[in-house]
N, C-alpha and C positions, 0 to 999 in steps of 0.2 A: 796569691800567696798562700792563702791557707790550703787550697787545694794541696799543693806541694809541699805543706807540713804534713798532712794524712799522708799519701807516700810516703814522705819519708820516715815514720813513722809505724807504718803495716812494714816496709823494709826489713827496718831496724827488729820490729819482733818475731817478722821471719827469721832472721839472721839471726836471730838470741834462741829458738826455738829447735831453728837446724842446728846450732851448737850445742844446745841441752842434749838432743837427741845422741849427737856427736860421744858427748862425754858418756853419757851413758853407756852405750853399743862400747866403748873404751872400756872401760871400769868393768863393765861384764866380762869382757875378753880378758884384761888383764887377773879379773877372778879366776875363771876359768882355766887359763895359762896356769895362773900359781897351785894350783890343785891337781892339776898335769891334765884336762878334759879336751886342749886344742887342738888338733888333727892336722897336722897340712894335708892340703889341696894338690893334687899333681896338675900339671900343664894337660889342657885340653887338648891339644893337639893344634887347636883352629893355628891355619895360617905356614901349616908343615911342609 
């Protein structure tokens, strides 16, 4: 049982850590956007 509380556990602050990251990289971009600095990207080509 406790084994399986530690996973679940390192999971969950993965999962809370990818999402912090998440927000971040968001909140930069949408900084960025509002200030006019975001560039689109054209299509690579791959797959033409």
């Amino acid at each position: 049982m406790r084994l399986q509380t530690n996973y679940r556990i390192m999971a969950d602050n993965y999962l809370e850590r990818q999402y912090e990251i998440y927000e971040a990289r968001k909140a930069a971009w949408e900084k960025a956007k509002k200030q006019g600095k975001v560039r689109k990207t054209q299509n690579s080509g791959i797959g033409k």
